[in-house]
KOLLOMI-771377 format. One record per residue (C-alpha): x, y, z; residue in three letters. Coordinates in nm, 3 decimals, decimal comma. Example, Ala and Ser with C-alpha at 12.3 -4.5 7.8 and 13.67 -1.06 7.14 Angstrom:
<rs>
R      east     north        up   code
R     1,230    -0,450     0,780    ala
R     1,367    -0,106     0,714    ser
</rs>
This chain:
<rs>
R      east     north        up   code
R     8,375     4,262    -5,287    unk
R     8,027     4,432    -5,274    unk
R     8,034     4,835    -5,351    unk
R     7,858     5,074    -5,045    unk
R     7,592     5,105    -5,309    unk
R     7,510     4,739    -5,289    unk
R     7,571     4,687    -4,951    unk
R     7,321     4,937    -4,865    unk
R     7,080     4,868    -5,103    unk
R     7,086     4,478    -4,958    unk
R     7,029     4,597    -4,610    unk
R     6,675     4,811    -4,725    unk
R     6,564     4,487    -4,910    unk
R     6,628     4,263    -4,615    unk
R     6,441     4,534    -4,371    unk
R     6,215     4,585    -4,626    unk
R     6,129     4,202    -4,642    unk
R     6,177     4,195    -4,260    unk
R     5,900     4,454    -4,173    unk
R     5,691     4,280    -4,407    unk
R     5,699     3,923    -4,260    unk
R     5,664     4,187    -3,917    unk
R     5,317     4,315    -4,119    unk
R     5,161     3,915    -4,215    unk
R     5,202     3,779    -3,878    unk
R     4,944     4,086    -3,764    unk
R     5,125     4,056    -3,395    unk
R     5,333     4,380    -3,341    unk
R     5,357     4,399    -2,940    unk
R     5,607     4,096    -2,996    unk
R     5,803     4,293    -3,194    unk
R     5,845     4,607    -3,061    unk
R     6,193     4,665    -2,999    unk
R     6,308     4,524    -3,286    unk
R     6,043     4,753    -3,532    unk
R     6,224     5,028    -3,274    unk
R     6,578     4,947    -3,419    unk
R     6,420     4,895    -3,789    unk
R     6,259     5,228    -3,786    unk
R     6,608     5,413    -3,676    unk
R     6,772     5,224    -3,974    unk
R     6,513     5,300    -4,247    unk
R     6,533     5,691    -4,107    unk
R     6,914     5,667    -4,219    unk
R     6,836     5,508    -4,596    unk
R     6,626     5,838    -4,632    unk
R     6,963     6,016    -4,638    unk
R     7,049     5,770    -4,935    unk
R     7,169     5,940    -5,287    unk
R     6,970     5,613    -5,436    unk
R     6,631     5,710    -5,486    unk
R     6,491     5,344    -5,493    unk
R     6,656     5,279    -5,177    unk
R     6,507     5,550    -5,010    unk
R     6,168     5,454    -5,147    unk
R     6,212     5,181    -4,992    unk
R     6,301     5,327    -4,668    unk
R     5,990     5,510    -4,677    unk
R     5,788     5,191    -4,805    unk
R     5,937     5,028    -4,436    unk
R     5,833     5,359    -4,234    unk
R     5,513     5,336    -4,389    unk
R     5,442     4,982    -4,222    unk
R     5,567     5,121    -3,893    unk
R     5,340     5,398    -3,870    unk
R     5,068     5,137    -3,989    unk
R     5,182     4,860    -3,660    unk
R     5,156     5,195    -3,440    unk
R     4,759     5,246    -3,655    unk
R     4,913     5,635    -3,714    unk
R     4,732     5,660    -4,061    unk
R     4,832     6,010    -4,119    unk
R     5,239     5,887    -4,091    unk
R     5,102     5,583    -4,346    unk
R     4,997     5,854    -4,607    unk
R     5,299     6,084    -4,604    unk
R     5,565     5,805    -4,568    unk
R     5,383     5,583    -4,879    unk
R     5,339     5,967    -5,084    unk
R     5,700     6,018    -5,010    unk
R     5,773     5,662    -5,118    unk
R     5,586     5,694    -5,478    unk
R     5,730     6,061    -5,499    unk
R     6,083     5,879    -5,504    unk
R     5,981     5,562    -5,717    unk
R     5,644     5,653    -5,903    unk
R     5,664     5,381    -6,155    unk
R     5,764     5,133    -5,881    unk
R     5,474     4,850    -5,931    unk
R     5,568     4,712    -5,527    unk
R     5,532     5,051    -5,358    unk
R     5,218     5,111    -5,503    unk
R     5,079     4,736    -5,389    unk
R     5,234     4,778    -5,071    unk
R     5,032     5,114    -5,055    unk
R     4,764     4,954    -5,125    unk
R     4,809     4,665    -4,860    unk
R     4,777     4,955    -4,596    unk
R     4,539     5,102    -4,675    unk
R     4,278     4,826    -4,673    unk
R     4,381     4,778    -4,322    unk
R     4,245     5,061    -4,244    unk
R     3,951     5,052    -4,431    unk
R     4,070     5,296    -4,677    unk
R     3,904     5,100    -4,969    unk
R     3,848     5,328    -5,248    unk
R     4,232     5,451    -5,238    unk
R     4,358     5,075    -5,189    unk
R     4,152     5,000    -5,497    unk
R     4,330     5,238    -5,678    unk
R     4,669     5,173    -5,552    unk
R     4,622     4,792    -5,611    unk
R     4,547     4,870    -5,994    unk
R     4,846     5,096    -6,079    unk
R     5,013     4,853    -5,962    unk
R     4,871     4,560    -6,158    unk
R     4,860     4,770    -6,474    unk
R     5,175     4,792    -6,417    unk
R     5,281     4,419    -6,430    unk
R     4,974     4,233    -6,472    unk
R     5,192     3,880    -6,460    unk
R     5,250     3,915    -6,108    unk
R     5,003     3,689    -5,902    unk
R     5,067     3,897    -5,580    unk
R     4,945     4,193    -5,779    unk
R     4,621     4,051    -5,949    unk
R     4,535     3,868    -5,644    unk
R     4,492     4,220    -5,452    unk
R     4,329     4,398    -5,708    unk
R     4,094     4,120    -5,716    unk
R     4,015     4,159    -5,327    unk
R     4,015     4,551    -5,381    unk
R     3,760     4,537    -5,676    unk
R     3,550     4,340    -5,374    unk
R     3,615     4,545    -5,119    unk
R     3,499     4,838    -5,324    unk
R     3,161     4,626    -5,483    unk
R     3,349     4,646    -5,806    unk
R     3,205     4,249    -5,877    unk
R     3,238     4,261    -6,288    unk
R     3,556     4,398    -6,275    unk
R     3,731     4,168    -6,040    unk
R     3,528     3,911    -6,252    unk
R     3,790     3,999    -6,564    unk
R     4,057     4,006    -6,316    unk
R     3,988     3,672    -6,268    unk
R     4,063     3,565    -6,632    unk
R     4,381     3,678    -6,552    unk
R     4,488     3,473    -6,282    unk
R     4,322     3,158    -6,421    unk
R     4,606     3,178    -6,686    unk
R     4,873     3,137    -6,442    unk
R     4,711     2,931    -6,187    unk
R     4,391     2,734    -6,294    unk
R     4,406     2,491    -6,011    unk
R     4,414     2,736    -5,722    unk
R     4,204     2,712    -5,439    unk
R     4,200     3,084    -5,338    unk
R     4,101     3,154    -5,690    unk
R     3,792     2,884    -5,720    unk
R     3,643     3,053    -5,403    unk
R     3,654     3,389    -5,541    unk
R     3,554     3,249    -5,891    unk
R     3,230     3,099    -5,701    unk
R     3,146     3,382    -5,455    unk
R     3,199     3,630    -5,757    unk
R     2,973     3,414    -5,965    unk
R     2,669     3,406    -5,729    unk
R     2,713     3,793    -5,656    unk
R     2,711     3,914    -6,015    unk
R     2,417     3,656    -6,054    unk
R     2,227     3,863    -5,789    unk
R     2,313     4,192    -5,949    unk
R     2,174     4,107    -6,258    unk
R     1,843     3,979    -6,148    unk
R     1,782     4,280    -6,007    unk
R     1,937     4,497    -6,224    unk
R     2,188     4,671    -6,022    unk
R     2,533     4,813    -6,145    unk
R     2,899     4,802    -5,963    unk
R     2,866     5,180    -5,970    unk
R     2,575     5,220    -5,767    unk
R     2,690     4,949    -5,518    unk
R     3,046     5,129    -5,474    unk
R     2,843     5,478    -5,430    unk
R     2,658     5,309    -5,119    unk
R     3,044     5,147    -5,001    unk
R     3,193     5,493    -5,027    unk
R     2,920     5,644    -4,829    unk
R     2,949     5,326    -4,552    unk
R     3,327     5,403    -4,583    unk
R     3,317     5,770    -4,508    unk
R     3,104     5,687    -4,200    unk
R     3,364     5,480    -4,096    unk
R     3,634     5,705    -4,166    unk
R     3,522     5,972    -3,994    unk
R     3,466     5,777    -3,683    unk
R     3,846     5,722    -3,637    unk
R     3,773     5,332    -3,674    unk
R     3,985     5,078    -3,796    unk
R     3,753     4,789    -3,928    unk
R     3,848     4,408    -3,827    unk
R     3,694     4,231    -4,131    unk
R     3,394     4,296    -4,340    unk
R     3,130     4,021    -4,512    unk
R     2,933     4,001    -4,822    unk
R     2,598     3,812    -4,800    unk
R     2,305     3,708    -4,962    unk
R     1,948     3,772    -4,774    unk
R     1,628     3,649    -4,813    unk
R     1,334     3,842    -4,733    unk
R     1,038     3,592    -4,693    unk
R     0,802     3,889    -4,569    unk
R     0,856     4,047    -4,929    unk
R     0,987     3,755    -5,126    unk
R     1,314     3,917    -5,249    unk
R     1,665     3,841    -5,143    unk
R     1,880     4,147    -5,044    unk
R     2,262     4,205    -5,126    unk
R     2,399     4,261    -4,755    unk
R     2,752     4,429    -4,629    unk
R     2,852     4,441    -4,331    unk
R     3,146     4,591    -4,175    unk
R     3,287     4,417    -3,767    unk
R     3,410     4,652    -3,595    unk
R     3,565     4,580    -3,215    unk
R     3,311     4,827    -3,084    unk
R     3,003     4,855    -2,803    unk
R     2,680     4,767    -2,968    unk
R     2,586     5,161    -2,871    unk
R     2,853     5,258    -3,113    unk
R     2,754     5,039    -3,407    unk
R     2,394     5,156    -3,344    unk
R     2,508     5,497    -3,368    unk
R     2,704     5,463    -3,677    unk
R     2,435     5,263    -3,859    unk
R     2,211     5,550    -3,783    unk
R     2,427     5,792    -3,915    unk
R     2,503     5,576    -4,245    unk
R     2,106     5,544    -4,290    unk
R     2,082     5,924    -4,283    unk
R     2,356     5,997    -4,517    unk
R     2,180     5,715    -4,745    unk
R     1,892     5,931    -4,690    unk
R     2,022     6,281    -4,780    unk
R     2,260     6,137    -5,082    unk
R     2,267     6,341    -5,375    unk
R     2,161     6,321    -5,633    unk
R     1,934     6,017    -5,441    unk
R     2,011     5,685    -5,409    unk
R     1,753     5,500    -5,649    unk
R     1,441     5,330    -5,489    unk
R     1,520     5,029    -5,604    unk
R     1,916     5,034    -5,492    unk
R     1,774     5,100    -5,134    unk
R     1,513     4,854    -5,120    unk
R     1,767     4,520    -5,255    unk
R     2,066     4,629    -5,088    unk
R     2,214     4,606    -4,658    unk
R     2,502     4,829    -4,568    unk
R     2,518     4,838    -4,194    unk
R     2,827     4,794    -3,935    unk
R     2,844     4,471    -3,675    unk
R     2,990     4,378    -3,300    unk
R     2,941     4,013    -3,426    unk
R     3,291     3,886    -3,583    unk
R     3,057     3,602    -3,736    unk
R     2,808     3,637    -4,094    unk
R     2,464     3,722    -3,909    unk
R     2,282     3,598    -4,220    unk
R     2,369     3,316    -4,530    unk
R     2,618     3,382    -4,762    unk
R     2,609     3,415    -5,109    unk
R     2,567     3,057    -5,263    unk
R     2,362     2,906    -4,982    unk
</rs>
């Protein structure tokens, strides 16, 4: 017969994996009352003398707060969780799931590698820290990343289309010279902007623009964002002035080959890299 210990730690796995499945299928009206009963159980595992349990329990209050897009209750429940289980690979990458849905790339980056550092033969974990490294301009890096996976899984399809987008974006970068640090300074700034609009972004989309007046082709970033074309005006403005008053200044030459703007459009304005 199972011990309490067991028992319980079974039922924060099972909500655990529950709320996750909850988290994937992106539709949380549906689920409402039953996230209601899930969040009064994981508040009772927090009570738990088992410190990975009540990781976990934090881990599934974390998602909640996330479904109800409260991003302060994401960062205190996910802190609390890592305070419990620090060297926990899953809290961290779970973490780091969160906080790319809210556009939070810079910290998801970070989460995403402790986590892969931590067990770098776990797909789930290489996978994100490959779509972090992108999400953060970080192109070389998520290039080695790559090398990784391709041990484990030559043949997969997800991996050939990063291979192949990566591949035509570092290309670009080194014809003109520019370096995954200056790229993520410009993403940081366009993130910030975002940030301190209170806005959660939908999707965002790398491209690659040519310039026929000038005969160059232009790295390009956008951000969609389920906004009024008045608000995306206003925030590219803003993002071109903070481009404008970085410091020390952006390089001439960064500026001039790069696009970092925000979009109504769900749909690439422009060609993609590789076309």
């Amino acid at each position: 017969m199972p011990t309490t210990k067991s028992r319980t730690q079974t039922a924060s796995e099972k909500l655990l994996l529950r709320i996750k499945e909850i988290w994937e299928s992106q539709d949380f009206n549906v689920h409402q009352f039953e996230l209601k009963q899930i969040e009064v159980d994981a508040k009772k595992l927090c009570l738990n003398a088992d410190w990975s349990i009540v990781s976990q329990a934090f881990t599934i209050l974390g998602f909640i707060c996330g479904m109800k897009e409260d991003v302060a209750g994401v960062l205190s429940n996910f802190n609390n969780a890592i305070k419990y289980q620090p060297s926990d690979s899953s809290v961290h990458n779970n973490f780091s799931v969160c906080l790319d849905y809210f556009g939070r790339y810079s910290q998801s980056y970070k989460e995403s590698k402790i986590a892969f550092e931590a067990d770098p033969t776990d797909l789930q974990y290489v996978r994100l820290c490959v779509q972090s490294c992108c999400a953060c301009c970080r192109f070389r890096e998520a290039n080695i990343l790559l090398d990784t996976w391709k041990k484990f899984q030559p043949e997969n399809e997800d991996l050939k289309k990063y291979a192949s987008f990566i591949d035509e974006v570092i290309k670009y970068l080194d014809e003109y010279h520019l370096k995954d640090d200056e790229l993520e300074r410009l993403q940081k700034i366009q993130e910030d902007v975002l940030l301190s609009a209170g806005m959660r972004p939908e999707m965002f989309f790398f491209q690659g623009y040519y310039d026929e007046m000038d005969d160059m082709r232009c790295f390009y970033r956008e951000i969609f964002l389920n906004q009024p074309v008045e608000k995306i005006v206003e925030l590219d403005n803003l993002l071109d002035q903070k481009m404008a008053k970085a410091d020390p200044p952006i390089p001439f030459l960064v500026l001039r080959s790069t696009i970092f703007s925000f979009t109504s459009d769900p749909s690439p304005s422009i060609k993609s890299f590789g076309n």
